[in-house]
C-alpha positions as CSV (number, residue, x, y, z in Angstrom):
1,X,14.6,-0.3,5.9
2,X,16.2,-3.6,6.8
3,X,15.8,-4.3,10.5
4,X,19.6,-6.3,11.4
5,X,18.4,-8.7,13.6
6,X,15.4,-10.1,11.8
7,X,15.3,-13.6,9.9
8,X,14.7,-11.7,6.3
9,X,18.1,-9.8,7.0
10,X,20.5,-12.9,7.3
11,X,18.5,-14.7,4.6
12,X,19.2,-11.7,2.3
13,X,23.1,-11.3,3.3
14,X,23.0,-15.3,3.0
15,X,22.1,-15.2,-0.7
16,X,23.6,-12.4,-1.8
17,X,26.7,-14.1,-0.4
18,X,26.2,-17.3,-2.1
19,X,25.6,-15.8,-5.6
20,X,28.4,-13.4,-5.4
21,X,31.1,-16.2,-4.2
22,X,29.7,-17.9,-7.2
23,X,30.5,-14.9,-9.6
24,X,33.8,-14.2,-7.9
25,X,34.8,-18.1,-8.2
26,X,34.0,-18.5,-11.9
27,X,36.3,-15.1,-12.4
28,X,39.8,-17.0,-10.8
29,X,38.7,-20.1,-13.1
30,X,38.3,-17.6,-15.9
31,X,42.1,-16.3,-14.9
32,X,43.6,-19.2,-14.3
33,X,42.1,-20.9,-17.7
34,X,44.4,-20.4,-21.1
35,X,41.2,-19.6,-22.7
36,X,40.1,-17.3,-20.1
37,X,36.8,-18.9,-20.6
38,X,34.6,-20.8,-18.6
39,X,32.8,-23.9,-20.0
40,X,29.4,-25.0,-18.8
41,X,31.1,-28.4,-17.2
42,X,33.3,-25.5,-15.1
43,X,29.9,-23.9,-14.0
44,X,28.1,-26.9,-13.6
45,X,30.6,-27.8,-11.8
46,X,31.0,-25.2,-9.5
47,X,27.1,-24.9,-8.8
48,X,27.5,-28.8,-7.2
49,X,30.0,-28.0,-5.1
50,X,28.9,-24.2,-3.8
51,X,24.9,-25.4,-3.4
52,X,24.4,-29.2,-4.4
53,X,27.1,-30.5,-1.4
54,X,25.9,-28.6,0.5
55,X,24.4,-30.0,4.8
56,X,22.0,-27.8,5.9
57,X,21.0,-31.2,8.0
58,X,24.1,-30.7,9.9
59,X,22.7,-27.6,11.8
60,X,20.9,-28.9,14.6
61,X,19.0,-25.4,14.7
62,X,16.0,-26.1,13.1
63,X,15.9,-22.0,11.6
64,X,19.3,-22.2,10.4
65,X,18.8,-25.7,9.1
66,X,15.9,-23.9,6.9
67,X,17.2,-20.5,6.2
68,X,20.8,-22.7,4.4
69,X,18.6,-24.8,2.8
70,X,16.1,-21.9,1.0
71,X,19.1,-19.6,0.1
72,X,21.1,-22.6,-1.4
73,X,18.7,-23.3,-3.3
74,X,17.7,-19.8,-4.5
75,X,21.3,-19.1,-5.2
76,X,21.8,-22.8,-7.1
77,X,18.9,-21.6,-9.3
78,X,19.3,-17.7,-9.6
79,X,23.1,-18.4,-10.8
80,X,21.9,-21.0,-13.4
81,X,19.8,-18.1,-15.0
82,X,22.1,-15.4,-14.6
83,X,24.9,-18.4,-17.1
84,X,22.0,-18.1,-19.3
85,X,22.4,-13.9,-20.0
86,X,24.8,-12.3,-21.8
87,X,27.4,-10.0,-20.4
88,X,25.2,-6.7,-20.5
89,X,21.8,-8.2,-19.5
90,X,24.2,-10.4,-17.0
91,X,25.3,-7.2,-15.2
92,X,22.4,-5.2,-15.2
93,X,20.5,-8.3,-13.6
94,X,23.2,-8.5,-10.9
95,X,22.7,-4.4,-10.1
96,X,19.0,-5.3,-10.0
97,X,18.8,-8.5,-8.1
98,X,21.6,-6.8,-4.8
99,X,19.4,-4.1,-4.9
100,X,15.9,-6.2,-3.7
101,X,14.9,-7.1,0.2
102,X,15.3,-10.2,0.6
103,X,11.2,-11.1,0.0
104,X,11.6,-9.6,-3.2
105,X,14.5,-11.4,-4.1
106,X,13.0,-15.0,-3.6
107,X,9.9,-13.8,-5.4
108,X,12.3,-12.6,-8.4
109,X,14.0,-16.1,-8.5
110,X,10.5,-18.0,-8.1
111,X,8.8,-15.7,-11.1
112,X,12.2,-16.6,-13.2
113,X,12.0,-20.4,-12.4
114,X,8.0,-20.4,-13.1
115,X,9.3,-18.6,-17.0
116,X,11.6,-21.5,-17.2
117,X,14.5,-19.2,-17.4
């Protein structure tokens, strides 16, 4: 059971938000592209300014400051492996990664970055 108030909770709702603005981005640059398909500059792209720009420095709050840094940079690298699946395997990874505490999550994305994924 996730307790609301504790650190682990906003990390998770952090990250899943990050990855899932990500996934809802690249589907209006999908729409509004003739081809209706995204290229790997468009997700490159798109990673550098939702995770790479980011300032977790501006938070003076030295927790904040931490928990925007770790989930930017689970997010920046959990998206880059989900570009790497197709459609299917894409979706069924999605299902299976919102459906993780947020511990489990970052282990998911460190034992998918240790496989080189």
């Amino acid at each position: 059971m996730h307790e609301i108030g504790s650190e682990d909770f906003a990390r998770d709702l952090e990250l899943q938000a990050q990855v899932d603005t990500y996934l809802i981005l690249l589907f209006f640059i999908a729409f509004f592209r003739k081809t209706q398909r995204v290229s790997r500059a468009d997700r490159r792209w798109l990673r550098f300014h939702l995770f790479a720009r980011q300032r977790p420095e501006a938070f003076r709050d030295q927790n904040l400051r931490g928990r925007y840094l770790e989930t930017c940079e689970l997010a920046a690298s959990y998206t880059q492996f989900l570009d790497t699946l197709n459609g299917m395997r894409r979706l069924e990874e999605i299902r299976k990664f919102r459906s993780l505490d947020y511990g489990a999550k970052k282990a998911h994305v460190f034992a998918l970055m240790d496989r080189g994924d």
